[in-house]
Backbone atoms as SQL, in Angstrom:
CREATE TABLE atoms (id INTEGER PRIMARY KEY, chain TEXT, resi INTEGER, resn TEXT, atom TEXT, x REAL, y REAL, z REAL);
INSERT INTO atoms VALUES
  (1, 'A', 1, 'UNK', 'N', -45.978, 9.027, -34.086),
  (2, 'A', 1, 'UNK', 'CA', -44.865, 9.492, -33.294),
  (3, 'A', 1, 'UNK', 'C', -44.633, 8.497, -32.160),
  (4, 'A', 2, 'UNK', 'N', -43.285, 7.923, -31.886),
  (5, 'A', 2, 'UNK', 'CA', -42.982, 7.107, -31.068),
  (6, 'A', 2, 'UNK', 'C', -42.632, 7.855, -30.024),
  (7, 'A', 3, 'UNK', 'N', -42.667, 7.280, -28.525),
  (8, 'A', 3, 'UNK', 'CA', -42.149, 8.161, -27.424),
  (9, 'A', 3, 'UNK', 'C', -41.164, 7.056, -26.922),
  (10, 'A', 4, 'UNK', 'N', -40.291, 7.486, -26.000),
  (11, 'A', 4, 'UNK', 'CA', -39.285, 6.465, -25.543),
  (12, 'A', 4, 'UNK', 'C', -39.737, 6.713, -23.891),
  (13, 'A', 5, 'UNK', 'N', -39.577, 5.613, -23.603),
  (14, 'A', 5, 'UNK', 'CA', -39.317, 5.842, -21.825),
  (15, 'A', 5, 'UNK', 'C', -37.786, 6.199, -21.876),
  (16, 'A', 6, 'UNK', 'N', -38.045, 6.549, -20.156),
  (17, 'A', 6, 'UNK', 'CA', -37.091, 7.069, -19.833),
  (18, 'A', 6, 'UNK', 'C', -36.199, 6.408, -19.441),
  (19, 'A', 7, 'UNK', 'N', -34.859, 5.560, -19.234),
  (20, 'A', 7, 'UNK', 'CA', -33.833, 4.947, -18.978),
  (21, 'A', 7, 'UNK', 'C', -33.877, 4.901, -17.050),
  (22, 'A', 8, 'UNK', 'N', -33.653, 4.117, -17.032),
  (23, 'A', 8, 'UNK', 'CA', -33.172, 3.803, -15.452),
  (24, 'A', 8, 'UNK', 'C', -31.914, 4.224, -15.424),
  (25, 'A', 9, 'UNK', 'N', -31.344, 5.662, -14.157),
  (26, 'A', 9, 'UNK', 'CA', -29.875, 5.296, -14.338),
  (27, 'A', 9, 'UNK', 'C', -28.712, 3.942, -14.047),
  (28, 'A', 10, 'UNK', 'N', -27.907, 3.863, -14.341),
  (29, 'A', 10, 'UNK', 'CA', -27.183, 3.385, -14.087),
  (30, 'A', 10, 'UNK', 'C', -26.952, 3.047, -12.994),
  (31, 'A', 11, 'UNK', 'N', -26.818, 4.061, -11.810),
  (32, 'A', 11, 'UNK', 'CA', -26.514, 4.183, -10.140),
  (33, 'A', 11, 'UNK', 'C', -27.225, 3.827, -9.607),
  (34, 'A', 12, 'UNK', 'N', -28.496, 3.928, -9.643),
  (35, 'A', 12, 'UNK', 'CA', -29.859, 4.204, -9.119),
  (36, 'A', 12, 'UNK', 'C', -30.004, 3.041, -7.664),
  (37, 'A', 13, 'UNK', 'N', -29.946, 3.512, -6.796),
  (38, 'A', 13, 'UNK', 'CA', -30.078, 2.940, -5.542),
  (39, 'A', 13, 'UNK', 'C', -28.883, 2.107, -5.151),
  (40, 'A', 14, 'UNK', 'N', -27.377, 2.730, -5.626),
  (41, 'A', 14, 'UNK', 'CA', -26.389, 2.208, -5.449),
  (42, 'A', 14, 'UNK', 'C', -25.459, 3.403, -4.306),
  (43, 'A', 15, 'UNK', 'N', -24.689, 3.309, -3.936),
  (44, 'A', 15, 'UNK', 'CA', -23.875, 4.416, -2.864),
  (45, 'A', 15, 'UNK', 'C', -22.749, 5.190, -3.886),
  (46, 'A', 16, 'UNK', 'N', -23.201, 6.417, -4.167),
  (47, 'A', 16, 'UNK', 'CA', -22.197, 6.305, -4.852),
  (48, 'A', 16, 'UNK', 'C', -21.622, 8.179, -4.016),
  (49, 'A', 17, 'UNK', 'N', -19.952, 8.371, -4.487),
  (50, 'A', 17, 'UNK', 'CA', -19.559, 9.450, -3.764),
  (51, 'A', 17, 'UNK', 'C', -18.677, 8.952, -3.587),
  (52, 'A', 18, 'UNK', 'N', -17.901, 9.553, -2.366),
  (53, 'A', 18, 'UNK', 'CA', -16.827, 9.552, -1.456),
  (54, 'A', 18, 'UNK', 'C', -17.241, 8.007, -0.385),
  (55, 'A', 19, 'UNK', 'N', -16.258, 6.909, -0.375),
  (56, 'A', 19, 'UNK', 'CA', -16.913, 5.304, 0.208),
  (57, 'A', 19, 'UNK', 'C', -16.181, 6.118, 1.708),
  (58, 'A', 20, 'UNK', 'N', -16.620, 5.228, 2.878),
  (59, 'A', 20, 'UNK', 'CA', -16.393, 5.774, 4.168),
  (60, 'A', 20, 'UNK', 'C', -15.336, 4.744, 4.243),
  (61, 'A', 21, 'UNK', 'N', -14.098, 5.242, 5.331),
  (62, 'A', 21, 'UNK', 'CA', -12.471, 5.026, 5.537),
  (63, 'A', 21, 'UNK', 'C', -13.028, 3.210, 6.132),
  (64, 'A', 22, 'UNK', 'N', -11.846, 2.533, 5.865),
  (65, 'A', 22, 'UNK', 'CA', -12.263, 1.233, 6.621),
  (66, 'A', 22, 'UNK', 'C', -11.703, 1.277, 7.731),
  (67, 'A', 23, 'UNK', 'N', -12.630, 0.624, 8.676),
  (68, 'A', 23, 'UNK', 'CA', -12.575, 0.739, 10.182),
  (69, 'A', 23, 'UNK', 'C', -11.651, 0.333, 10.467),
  (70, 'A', 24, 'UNK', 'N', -10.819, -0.300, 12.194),
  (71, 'A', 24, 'UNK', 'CA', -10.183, -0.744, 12.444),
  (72, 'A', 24, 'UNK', 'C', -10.408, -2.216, 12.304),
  (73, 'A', 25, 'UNK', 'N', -11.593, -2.441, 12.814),
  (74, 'A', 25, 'UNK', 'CA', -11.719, -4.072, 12.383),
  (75, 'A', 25, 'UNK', 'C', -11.840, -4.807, 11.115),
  (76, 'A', 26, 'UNK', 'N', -12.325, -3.736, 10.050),
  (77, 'A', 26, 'UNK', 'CA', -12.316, -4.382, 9.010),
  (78, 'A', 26, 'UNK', 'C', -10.590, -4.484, 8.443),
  (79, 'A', 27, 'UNK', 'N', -9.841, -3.203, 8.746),
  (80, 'A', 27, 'UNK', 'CA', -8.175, -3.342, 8.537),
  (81, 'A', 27, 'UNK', 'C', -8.116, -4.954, 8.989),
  (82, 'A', 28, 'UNK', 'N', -8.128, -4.962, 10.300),
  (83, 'A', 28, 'UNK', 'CA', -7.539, -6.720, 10.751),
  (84, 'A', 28, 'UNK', 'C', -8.205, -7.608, 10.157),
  (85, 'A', 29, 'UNK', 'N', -9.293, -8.125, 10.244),
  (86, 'A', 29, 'UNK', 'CA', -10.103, -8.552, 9.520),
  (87, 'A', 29, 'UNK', 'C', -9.216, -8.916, 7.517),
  (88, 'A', 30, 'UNK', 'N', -9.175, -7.799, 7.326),
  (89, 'A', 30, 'UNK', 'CA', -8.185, -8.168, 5.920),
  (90, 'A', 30, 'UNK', 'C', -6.860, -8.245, 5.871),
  (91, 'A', 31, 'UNK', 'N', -6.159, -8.370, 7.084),
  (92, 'A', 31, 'UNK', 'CA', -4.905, -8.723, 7.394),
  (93, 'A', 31, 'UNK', 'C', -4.740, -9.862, 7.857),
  (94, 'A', 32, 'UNK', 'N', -5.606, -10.183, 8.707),
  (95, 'A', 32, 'UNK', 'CA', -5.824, -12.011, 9.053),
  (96, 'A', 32, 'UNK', 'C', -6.122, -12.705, 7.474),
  (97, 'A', 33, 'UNK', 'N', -6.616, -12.195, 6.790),
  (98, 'A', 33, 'UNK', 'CA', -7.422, -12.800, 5.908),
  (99, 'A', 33, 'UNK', 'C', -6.302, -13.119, 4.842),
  (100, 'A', 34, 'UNK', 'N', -5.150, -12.170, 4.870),
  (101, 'A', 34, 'UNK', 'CA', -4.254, -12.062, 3.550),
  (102, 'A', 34, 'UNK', 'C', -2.755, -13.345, 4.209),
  (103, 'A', 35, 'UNK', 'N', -3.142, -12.897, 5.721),
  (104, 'A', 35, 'UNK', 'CA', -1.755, -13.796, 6.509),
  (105, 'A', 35, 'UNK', 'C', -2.335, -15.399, 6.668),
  (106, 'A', 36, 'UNK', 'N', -3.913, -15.587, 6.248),
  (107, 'A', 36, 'UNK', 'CA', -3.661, -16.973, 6.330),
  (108, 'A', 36, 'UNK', 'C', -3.691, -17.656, 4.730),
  (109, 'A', 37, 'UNK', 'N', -3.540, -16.803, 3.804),
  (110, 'A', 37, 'UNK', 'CA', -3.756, -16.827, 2.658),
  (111, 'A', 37, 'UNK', 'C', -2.018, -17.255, 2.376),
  (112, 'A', 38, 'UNK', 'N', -1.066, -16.965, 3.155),
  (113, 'A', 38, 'UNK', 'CA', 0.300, -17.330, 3.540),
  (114, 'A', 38, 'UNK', 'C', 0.750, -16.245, 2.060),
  (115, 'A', 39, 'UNK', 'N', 0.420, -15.326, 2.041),
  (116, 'A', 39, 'UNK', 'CA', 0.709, -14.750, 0.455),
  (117, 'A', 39, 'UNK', 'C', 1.536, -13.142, 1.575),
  (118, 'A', 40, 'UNK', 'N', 2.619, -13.193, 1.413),
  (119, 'A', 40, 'UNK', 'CA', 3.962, -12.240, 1.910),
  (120, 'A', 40, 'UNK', 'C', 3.623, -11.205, 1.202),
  (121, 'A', 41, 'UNK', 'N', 3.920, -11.271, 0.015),
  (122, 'A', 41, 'UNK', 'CA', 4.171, -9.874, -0.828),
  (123, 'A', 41, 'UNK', 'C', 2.960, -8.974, -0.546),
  (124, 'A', 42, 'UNK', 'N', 1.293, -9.970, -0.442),
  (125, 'A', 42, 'UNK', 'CA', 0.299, -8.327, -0.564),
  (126, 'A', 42, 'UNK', 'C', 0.422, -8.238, 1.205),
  (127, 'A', 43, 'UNK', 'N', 0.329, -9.220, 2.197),
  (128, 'A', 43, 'UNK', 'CA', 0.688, -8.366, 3.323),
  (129, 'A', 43, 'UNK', 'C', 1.464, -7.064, 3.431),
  (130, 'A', 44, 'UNK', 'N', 2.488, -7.071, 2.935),
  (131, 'A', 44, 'UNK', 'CA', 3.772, -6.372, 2.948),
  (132, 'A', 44, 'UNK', 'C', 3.211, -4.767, 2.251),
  (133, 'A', 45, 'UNK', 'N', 2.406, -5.045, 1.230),
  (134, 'A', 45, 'UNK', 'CA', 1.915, -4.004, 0.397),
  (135, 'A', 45, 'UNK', 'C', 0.742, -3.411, 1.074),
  (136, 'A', 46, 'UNK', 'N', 0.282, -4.828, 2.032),
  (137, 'A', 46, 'UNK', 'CA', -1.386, -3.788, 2.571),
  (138, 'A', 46, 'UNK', 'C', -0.811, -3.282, 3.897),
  (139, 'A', 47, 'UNK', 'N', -0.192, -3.696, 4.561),
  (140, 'A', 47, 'UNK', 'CA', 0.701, -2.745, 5.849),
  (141, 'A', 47, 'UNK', 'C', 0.800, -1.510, 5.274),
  (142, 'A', 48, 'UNK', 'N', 2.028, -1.719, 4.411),
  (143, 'A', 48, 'UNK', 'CA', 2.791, -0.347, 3.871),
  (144, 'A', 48, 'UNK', 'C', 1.428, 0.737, 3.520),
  (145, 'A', 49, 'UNK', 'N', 0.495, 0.112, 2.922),
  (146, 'A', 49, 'UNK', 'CA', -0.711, 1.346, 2.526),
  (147, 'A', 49, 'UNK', 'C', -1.271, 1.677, 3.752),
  (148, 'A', 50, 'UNK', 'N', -1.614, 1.048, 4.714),
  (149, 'A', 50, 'UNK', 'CA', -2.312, 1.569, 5.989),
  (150, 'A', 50, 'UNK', 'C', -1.391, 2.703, 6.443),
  (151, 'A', 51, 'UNK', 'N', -0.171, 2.059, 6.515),
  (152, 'A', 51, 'UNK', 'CA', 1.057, 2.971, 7.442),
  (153, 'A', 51, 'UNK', 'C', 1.036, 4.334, 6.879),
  (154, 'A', 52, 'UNK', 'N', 1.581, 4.441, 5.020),
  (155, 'A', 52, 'UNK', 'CA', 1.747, 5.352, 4.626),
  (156, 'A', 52, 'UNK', 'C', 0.821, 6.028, 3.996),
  (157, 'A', 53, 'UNK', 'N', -0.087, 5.571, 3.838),
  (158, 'A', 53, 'UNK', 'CA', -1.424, 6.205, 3.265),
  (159, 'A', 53, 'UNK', 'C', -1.227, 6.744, 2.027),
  (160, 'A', 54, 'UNK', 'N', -0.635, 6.342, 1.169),
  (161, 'A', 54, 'UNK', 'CA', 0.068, 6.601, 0.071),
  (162, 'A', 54, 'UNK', 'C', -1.302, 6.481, -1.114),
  (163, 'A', 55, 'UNK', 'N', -1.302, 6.962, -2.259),
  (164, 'A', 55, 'UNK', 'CA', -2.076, 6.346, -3.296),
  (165, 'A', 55, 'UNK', 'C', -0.953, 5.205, -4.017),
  (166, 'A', 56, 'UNK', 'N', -1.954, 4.582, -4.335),
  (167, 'A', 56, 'UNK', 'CA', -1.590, 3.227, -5.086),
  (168, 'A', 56, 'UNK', 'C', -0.673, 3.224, -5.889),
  (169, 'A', 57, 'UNK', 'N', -0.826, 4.651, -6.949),
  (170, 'A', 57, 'UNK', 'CA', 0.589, 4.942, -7.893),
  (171, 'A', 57, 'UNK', 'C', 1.947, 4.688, -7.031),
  (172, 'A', 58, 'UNK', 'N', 1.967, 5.538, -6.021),
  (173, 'A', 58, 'UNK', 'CA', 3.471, 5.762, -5.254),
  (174, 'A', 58, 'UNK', 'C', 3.443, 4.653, -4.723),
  (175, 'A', 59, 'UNK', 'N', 2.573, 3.892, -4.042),
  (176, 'A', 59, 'UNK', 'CA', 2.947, 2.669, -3.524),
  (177, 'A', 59, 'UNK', 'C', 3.740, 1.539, -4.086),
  (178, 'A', 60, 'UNK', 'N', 2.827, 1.288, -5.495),
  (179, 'A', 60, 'UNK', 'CA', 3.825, 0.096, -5.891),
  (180, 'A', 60, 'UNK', 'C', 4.621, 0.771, -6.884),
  (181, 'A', 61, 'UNK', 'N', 5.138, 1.703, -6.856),
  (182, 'A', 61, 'UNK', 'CA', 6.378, 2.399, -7.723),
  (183, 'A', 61, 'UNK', 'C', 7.682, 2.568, -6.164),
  (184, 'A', 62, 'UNK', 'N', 6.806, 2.078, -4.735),
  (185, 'A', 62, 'UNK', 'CA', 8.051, 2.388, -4.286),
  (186, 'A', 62, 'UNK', 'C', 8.958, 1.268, -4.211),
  (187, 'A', 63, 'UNK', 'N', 10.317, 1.846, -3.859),
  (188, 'A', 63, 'UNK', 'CA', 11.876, 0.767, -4.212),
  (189, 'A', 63, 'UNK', 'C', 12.018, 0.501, -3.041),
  (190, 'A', 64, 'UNK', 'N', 12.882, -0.525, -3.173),
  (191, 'A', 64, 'UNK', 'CA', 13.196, -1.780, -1.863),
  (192, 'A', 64, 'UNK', 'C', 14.390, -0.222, -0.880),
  (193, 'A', 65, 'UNK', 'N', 14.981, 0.295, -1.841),
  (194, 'A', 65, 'UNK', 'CA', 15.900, 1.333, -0.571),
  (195, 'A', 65, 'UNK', 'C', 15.169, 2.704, -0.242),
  (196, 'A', 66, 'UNK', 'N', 13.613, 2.440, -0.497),
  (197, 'A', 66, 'UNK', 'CA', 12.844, 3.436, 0.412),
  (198, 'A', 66, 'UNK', 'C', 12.603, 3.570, 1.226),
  (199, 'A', 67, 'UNK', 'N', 12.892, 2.002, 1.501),
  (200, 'A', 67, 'UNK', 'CA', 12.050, 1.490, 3.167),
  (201, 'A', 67, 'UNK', 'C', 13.114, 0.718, 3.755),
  (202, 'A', 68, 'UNK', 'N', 14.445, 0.723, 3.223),
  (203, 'A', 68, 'UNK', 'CA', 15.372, -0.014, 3.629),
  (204, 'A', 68, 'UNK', 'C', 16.597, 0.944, 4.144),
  (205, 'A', 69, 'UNK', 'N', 17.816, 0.612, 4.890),
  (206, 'A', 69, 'UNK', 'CA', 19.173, 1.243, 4.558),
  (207, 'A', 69, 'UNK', 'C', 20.224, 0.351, 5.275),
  (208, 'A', 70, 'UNK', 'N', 20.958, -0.200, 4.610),
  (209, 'A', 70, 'UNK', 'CA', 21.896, -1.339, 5.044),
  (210, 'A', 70, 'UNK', 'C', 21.443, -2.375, 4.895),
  (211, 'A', 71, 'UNK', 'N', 21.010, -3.077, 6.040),
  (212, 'A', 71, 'UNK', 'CA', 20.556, -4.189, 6.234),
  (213, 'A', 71, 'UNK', 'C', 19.015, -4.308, 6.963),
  (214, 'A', 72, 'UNK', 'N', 18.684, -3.209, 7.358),
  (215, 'A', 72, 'UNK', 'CA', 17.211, -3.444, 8.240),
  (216, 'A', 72, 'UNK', 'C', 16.230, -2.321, 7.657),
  (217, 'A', 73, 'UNK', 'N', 15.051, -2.645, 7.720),
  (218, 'A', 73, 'UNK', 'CA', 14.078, -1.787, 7.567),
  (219, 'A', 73, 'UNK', 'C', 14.073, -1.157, 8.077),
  (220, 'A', 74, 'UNK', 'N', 13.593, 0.590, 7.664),
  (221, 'A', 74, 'UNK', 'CA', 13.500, 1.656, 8.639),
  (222, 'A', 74, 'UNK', 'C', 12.696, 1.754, 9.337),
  (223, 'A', 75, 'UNK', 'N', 12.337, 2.477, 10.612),
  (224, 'A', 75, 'UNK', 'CA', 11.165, 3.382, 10.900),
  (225, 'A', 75, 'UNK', 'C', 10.407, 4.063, 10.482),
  (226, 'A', 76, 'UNK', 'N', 10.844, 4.703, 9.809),
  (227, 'A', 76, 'UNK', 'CA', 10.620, 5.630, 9.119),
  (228, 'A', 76, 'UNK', 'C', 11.180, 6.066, 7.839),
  (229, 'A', 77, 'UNK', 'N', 9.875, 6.579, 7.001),
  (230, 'A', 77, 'UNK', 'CA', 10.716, 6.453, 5.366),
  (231, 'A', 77, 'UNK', 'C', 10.193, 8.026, 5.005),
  (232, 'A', 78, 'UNK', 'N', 10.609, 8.312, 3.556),
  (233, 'A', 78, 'UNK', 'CA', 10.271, 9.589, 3.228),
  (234, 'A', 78, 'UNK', 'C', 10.658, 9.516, 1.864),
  (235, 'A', 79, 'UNK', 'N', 8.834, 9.210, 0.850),
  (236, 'A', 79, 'UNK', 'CA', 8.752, 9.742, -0.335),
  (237, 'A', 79, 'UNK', 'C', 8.042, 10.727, -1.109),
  (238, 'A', 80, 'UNK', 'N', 8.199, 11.197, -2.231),
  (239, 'A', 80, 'UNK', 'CA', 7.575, 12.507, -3.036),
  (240, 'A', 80, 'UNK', 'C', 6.706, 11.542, -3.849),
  (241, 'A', 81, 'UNK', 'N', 5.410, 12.137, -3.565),
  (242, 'A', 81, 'UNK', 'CA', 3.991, 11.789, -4.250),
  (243, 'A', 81, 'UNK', 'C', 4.450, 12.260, -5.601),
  (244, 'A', 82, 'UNK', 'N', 4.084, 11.207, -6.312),
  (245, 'A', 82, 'UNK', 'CA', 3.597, 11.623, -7.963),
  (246, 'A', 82, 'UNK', 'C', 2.894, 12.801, -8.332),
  (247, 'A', 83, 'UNK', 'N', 1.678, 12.795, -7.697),
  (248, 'A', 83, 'UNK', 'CA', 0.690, 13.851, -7.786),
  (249, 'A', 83, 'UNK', 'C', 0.853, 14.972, -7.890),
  (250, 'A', 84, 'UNK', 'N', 1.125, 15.637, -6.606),
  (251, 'A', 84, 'UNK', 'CA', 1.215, 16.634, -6.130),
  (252, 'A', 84, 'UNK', 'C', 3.284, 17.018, -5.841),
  (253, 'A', 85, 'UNK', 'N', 3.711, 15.932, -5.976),
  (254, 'A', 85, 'UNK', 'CA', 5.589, 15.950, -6.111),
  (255, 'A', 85, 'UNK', 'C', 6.369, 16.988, -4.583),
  (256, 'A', 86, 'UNK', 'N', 5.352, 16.723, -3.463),
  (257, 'A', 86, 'UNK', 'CA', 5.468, 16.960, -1.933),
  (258, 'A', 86, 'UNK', 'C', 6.130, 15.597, -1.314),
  (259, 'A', 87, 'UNK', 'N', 7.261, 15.534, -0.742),
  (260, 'A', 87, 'UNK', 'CA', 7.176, 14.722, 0.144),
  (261, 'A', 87, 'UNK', 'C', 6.875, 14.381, 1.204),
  (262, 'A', 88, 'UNK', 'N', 6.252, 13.100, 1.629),
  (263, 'A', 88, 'UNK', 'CA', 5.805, 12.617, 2.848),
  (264, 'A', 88, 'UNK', 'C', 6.608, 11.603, 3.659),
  (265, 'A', 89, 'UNK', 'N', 6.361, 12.056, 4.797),
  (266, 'A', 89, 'UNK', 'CA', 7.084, 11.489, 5.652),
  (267, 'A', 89, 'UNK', 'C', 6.150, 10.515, 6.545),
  (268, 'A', 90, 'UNK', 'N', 6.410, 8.794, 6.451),
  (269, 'A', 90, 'UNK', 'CA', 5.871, 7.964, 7.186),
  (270, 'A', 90, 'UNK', 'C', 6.658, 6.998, 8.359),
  (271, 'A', 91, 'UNK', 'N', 5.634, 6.202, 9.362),
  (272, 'A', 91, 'UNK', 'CA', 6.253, 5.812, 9.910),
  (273, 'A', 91, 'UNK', 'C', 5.779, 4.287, 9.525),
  (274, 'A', 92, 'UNK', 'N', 6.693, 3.212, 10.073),
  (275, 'A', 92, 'UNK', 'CA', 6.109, 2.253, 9.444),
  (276, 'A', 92, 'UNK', 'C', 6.238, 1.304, 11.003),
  (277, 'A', 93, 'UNK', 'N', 5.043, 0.696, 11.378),
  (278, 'A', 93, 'UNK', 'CA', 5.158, 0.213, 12.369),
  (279, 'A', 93, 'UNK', 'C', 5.855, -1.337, 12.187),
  (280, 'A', 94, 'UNK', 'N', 6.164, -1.846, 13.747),
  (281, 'A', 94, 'UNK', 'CA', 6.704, -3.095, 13.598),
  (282, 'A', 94, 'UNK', 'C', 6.231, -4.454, 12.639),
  (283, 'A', 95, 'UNK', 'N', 4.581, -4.370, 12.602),
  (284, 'A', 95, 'UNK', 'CA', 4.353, -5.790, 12.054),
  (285, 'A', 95, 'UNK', 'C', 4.324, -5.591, 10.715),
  (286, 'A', 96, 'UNK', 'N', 4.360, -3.959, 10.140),
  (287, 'A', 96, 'UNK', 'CA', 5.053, -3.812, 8.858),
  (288, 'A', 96, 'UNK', 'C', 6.319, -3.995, 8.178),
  (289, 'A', 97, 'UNK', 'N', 7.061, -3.826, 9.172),
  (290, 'A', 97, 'UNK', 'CA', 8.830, -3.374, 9.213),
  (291, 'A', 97, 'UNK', 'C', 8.453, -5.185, 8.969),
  (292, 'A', 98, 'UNK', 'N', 7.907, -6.111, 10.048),
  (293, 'A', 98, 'UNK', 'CA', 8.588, -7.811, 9.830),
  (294, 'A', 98, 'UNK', 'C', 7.982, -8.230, 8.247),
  (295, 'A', 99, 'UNK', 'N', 7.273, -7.950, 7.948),
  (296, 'A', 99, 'UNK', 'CA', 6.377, -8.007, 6.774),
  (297, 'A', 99, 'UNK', 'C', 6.794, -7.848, 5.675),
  (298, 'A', 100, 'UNK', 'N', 7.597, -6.638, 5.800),
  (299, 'A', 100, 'UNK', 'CA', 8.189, -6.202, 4.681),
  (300, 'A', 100, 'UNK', 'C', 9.553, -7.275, 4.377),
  (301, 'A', 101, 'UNK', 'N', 10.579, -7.190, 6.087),
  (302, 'A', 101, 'UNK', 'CA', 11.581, -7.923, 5.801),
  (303, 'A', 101, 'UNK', 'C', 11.297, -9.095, 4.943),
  (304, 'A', 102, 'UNK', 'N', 9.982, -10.634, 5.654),
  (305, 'A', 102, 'UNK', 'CA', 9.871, -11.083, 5.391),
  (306, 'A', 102, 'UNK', 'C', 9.512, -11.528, 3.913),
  (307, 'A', 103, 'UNK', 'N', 8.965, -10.334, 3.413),
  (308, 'A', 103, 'UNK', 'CA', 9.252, -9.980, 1.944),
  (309, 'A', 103, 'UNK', 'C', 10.178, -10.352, 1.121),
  (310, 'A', 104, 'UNK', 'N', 11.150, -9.156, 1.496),
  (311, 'A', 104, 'UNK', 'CA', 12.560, -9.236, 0.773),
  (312, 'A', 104, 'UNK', 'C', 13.552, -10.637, 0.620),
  (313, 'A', 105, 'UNK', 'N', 13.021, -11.170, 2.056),
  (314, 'A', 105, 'UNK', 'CA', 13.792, -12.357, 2.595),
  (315, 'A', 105, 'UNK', 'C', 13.027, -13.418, 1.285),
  (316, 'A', 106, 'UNK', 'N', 11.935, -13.622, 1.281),
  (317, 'A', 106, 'UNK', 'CA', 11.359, -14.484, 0.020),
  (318, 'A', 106, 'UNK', 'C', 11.455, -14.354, -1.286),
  (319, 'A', 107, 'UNK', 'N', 11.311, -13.151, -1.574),
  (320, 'A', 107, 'UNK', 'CA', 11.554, -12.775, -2.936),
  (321, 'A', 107, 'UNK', 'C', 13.431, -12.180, -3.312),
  (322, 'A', 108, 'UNK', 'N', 13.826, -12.627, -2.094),
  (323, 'A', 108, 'UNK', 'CA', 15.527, -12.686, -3.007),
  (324, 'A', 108, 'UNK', 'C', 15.647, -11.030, -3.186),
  (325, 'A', 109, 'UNK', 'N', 15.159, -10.572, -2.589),
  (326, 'A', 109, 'UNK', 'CA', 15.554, -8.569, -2.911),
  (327, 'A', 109, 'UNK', 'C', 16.849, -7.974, -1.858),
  (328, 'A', 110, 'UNK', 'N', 17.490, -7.597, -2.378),
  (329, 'A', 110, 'UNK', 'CA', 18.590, -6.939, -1.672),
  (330, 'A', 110, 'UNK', 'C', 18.266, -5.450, -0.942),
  (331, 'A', 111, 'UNK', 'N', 18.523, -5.641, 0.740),
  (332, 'A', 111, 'UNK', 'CA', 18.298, -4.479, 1.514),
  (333, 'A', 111, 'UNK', 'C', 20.285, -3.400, 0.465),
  (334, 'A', 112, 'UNK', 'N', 19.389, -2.193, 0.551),
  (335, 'A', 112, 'UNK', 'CA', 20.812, -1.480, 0.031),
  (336, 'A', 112, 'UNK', 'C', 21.001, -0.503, 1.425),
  (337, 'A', 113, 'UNK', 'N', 22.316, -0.101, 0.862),
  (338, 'A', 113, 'UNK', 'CA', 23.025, 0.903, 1.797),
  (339, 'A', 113, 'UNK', 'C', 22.367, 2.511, 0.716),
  (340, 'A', 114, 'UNK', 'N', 22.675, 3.656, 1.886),
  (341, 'A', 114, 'UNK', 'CA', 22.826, 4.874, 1.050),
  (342, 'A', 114, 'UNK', 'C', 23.215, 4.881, -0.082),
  (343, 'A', 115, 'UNK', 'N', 24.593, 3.820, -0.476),
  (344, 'A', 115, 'UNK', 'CA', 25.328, 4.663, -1.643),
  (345, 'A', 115, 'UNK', 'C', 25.601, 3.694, -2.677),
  (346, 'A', 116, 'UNK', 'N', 24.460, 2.546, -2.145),
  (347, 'A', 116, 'UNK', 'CA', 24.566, 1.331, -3.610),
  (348, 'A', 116, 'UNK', 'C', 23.174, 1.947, -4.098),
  (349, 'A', 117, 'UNK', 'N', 23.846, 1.124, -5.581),
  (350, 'A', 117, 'UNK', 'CA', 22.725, 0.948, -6.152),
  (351, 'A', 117, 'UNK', 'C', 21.590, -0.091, -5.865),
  (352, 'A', 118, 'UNK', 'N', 20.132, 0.773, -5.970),
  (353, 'A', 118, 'UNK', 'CA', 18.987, 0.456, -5.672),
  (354, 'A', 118, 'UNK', 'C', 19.042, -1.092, -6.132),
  (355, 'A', 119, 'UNK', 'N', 18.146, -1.689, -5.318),
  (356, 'A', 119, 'UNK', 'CA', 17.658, -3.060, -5.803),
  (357, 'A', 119, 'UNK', 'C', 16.623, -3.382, -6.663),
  (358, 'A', 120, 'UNK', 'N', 15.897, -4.058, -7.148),
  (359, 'A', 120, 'UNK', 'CA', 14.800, -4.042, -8.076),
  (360, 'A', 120, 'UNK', 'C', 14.422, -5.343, -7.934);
């Protein structure tokens, strides 16, 4: 009769659970890190997630006239989670609002009004 040992788990002396929120310094810390990387678009995307605290689905499913109306970025935006299909209401601070512009401004995206059609 053969016996087997017993397997090491997988986890085993690893952290595993709920990871703890990232601090304030580590936020800057990866915002310096992405702005000298001169790369616009994930700035623009890692603002917007701090600001709106969004999950990742709604984030990059959101449209250029979520956060836009006319010609300038809002203050404030307001979308319905996938998830749970509640809307939330965020604010988006200034070095997001330039971030974002600076975005649009590179990648050729059109700020819309209320009653055009969305940009893509």
């Amino acid at each position: 009769m053969k016996t087997e040992q017993p397997r090491e788990a997988w986890n085993k002396g690893k952290l595993v659970g709920q990871k703890p929120p990232l601090r304030p310094k580590d936020v800057w810390a990866i915002r310096i890190h992405v702005q000298n990387a001169h790369s616009v678009r994930d700035l623009a995307l890692f603002n917007l997630a701090i600001d709106s605290k969004l999950r990742g689905c709604d984030l990059v499913s959101l449209r250029v006239h979520d956060v836009t109306h006319v010609n300038q970025v809002v203050p404030r935006a307001q979308v319905v989670q996938r998830k749970t299909q509640r809307p939330v209401q965020f604010e988006l601070t200034e070095p997001t609002r330039s971030a974002v512009r600076a975005w649009l401004d590179k990648a050729a995206l059109r700020m819309t009004g209320a009653h055009q059609r969305p940009a893509r």
